[in-house]
C-alpha positions as CSV (number, residue, x, y, z in Angstrom):
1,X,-93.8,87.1,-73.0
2,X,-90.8,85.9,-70.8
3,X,-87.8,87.3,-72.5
4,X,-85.5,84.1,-72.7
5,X,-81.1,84.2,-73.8
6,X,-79.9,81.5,-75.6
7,X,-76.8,80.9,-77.3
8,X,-75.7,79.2,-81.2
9,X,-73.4,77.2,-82.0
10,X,-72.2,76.1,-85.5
11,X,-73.6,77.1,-88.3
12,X,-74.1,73.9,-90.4
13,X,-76.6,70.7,-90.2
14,X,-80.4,70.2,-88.7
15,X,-80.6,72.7,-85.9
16,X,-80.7,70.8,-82.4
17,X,-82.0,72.8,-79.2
18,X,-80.8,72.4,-75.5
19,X,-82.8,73.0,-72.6
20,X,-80.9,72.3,-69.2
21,X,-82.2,71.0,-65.9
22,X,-83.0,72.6,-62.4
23,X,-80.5,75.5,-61.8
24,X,-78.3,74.7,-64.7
25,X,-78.0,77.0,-68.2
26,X,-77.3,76.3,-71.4
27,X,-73.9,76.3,-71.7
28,X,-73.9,73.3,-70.1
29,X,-74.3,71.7,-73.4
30,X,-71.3,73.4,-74.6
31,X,-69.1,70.3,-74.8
32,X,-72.1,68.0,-76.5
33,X,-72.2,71.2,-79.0
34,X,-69.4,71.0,-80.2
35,X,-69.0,67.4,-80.3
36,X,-72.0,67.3,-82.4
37,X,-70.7,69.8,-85.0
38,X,-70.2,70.1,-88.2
39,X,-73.5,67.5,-88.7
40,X,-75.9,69.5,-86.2
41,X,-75.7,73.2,-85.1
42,X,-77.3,74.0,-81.3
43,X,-79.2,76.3,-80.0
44,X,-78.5,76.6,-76.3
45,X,-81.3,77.9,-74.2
46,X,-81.5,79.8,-70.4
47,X,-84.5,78.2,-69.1
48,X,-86.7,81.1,-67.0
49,X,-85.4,81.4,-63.6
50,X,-82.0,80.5,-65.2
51,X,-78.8,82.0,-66.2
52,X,-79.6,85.2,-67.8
53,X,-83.2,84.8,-68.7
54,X,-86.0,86.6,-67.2
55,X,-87.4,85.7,-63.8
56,X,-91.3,84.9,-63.9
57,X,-93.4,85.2,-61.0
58,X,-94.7,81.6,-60.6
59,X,-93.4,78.3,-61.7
60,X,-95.7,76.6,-64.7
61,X,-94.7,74.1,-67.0
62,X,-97.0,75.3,-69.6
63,X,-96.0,79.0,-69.0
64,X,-92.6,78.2,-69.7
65,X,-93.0,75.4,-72.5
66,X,-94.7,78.2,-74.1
67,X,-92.3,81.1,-73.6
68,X,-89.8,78.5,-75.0
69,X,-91.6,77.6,-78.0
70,X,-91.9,81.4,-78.5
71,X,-88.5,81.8,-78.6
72,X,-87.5,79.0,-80.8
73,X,-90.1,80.1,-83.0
74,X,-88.7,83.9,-83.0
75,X,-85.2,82.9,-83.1
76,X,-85.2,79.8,-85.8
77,X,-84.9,80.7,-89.0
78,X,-88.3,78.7,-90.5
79,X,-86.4,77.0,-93.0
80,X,-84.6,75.7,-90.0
81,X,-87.9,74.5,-88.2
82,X,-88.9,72.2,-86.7
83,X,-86.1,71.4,-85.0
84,X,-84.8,68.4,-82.9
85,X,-85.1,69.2,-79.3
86,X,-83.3,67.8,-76.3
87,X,-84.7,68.4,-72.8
88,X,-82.2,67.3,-69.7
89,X,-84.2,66.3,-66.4
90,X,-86.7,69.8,-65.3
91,X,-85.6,70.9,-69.2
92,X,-86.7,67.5,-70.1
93,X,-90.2,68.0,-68.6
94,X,-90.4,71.5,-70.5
95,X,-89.4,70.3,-73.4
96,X,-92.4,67.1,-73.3
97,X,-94.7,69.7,-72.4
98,X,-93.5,71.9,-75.6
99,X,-93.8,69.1,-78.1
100,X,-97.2,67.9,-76.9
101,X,-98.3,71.9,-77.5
102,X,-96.3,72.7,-80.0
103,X,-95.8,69.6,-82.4
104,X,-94.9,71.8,-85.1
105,X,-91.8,73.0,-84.2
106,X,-90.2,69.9,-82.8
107,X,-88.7,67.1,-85.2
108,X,-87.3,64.4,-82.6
109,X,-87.1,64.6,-78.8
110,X,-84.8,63.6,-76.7
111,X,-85.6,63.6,-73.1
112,X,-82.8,62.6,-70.9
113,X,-83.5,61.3,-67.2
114,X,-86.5,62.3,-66.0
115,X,-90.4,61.2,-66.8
116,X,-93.6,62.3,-67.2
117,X,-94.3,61.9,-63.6
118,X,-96.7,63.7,-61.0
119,X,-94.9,63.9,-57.8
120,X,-91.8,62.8,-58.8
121,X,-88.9,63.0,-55.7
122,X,-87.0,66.6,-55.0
123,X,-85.7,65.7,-52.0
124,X,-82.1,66.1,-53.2
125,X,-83.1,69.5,-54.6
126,X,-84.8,70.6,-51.4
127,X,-81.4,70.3,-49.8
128,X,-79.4,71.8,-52.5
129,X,-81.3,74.8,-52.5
130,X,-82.0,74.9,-48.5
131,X,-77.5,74.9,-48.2
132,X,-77.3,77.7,-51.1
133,X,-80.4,79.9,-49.3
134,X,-78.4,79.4,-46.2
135,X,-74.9,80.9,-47.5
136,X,-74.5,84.3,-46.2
137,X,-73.5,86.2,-49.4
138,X,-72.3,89.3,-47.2
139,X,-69.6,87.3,-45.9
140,X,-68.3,86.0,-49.2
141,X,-66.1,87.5,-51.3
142,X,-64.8,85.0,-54.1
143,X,-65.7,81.6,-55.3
144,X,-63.4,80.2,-53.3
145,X,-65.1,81.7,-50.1
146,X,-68.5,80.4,-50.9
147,X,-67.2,76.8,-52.2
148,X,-65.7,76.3,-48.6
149,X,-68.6,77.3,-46.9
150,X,-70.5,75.0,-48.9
151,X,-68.3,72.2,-48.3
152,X,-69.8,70.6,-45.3
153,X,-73.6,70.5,-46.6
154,X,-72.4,69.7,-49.7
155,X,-69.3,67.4,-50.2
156,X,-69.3,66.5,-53.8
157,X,-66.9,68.7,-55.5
158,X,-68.0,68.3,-58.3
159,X,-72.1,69.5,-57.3
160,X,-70.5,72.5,-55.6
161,X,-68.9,73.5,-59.0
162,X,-72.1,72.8,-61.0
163,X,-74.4,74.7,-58.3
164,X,-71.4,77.8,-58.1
165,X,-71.4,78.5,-61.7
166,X,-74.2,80.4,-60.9
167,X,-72.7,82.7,-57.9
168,X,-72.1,86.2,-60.0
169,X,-70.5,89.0,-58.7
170,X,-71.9,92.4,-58.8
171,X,-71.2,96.2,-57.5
172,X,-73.1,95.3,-54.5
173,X,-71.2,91.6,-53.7
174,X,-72.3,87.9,-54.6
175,X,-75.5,87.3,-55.7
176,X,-77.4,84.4,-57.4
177,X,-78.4,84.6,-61.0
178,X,-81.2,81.9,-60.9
179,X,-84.1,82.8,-58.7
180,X,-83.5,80.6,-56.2
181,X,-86.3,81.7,-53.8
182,X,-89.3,80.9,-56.3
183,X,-87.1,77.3,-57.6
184,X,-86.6,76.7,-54.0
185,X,-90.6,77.4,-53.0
186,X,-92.2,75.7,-56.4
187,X,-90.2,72.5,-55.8
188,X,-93.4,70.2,-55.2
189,X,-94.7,71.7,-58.6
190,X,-91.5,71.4,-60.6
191,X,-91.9,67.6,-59.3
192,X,-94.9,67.5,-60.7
193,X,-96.2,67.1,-64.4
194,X,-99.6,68.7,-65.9
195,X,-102.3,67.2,-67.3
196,X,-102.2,67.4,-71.3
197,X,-105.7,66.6,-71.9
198,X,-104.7,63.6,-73.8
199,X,-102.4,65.2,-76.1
200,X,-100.0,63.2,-78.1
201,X,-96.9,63.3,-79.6
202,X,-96.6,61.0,-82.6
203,X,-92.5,62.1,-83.6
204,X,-89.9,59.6,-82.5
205,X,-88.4,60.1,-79.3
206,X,-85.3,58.7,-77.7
207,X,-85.6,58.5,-73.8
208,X,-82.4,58.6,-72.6
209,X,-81.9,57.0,-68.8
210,X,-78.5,56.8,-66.2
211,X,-78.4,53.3,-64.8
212,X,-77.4,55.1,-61.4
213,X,-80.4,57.5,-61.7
214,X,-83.8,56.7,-59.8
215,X,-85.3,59.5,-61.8
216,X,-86.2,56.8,-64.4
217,X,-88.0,53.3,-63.9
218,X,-89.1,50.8,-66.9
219,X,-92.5,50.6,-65.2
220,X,-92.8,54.3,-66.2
221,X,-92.2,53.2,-70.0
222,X,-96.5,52.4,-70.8
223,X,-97.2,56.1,-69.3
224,X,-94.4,57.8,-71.5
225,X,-95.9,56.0,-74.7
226,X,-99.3,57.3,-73.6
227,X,-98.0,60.5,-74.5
228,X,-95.2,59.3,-76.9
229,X,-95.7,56.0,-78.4
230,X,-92.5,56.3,-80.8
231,X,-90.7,56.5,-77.4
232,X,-87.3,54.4,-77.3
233,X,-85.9,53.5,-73.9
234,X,-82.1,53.6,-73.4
235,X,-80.1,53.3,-70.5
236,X,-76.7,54.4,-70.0
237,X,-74.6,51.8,-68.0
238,X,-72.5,53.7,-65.2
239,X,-73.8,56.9,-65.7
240,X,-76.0,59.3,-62.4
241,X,-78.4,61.8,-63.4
242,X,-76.1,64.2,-65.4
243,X,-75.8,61.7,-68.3
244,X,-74.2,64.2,-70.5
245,X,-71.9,65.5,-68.1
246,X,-70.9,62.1,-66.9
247,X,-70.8,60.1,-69.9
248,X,-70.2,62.9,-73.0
249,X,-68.9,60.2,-75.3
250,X,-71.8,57.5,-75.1
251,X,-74.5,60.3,-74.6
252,X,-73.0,62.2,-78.3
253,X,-73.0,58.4,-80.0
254,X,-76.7,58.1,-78.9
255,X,-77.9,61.6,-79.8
256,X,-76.2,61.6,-83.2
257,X,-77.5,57.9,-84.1
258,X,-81.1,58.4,-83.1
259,X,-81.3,62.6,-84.7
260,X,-79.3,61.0,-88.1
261,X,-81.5,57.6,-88.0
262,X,-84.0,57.8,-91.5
């Protein structure tokens, strides 16, 4: 099984786990962590292919909703379990796939921008990932180096500092911690969503949306209940893709509302 890292925060209240979206890691919910504290304690999880997990050989949603579940399961005290489980854009696919297979272990879901959709749009990604490929790591020797060769392809400050959070050094230079090559190559697939052979998951769920975002549509709403039909649909005025990173105070009043709702 895919050795995963993860990370805990507090120590009190119904245990809520994070899992982060393409090339991100799990201390990007730091900040929602903490605000969420003393009522919840969080379990922060590297996705595969992430941070300092293990690197698989393939990309699966299945594979890896599994390997997750495994984790939680191994990690989580059972008196904690099941536990409420929040799933940001490719961590929000994961974490649909885990509660349709693993029911059990999952309380409430919160999937935030992104659907249950087959061949959902990675064009953004695709370009992301071709400008990183194309960095010459030899060359750079600081953050710095590699944020200004990155400016042109990639002029949002802000994205450069999200994508070079994951630029470590080493003994032998720069290097990538994600595995960038199979993310890169598995993109049609990690736009895609399997078939769950009419599973369902009958636990309230809060689907959270940016009004900014495309990832999201209210035509998508009958297919998400297909799988979901306790889903609730809410939309975040102002906010992109990175809901939680853009609008930390609204996204916290949501979470904690719909995880503390009877």
């Amino acid at each position: 099984m895919t050795t995963i890292n993860s990370t805990r925060i507090g120590e009190s209240g119904r245990l809520v786990v994070f899992l982060h979206g393409l090339f991100g890691r799990g201390k990007n919910f730091t900040r929602i962590a903490k605000d969420i504290e003393p009522e919840f304690s969080s379990l922060l999880i590297d996705l595969p292919n992430h941070g300092e997990s293990e690197w698989t050989e393939s990309f699966d949603y299945v594979e890896l909703a599994d390997a997750v579940a495994a984790h939680i399961a191994e990690a989580v005290d059972p008196e904690d379990q099941p536990v409420h489980l929040v799933g940001h854009s490719l961590g929000g696919k994961v974490a649909m796939v885990l509660a349709l297979r693993h029911p059990e272990l999952i309380d409430r879901l919160v999937v935030v921008d992104i659907g249950p959709n087959a061949g959902g749009s990675t064009g953004v990604f695709d370009h992301l990932l071709s400008s990183l490929a194309a960095l010459d790591l030899d060359r750079i020797e600081s953050r710095t180096d590699a944020d200004e060769a990155l400016r042109d392809p990639i002029p949002e400050a802000a994205i450069r500092g999200f994508l070079l959070q994951n630029l470590r050094p080493t003994s032998a230079g720069y290097s990538w911690q994600p595995n960038l090559a199979l993310l890169h190559s598995s993109l049609d697939v990690i736009g895609d969503f399997p078939d769950m052979g009419g599973a369902v998951f009958d636990h309230p769920v809060l689907w959270v949306a940016g009004e900014k975002s495309d990832y999201v549509d209210r035509d998508d709403l009958p297919k998400m209940r297909s799988l979901f039909p306790r889903t609730t649909l809410l939309t975040v005025k102002g906010s992109g893709h990175w809901v939680h990173s853009e609008k930390p105070r609204e996204f916290v009043s949501a979470l904690t509302a719909f995880l503390s709702r009877p």
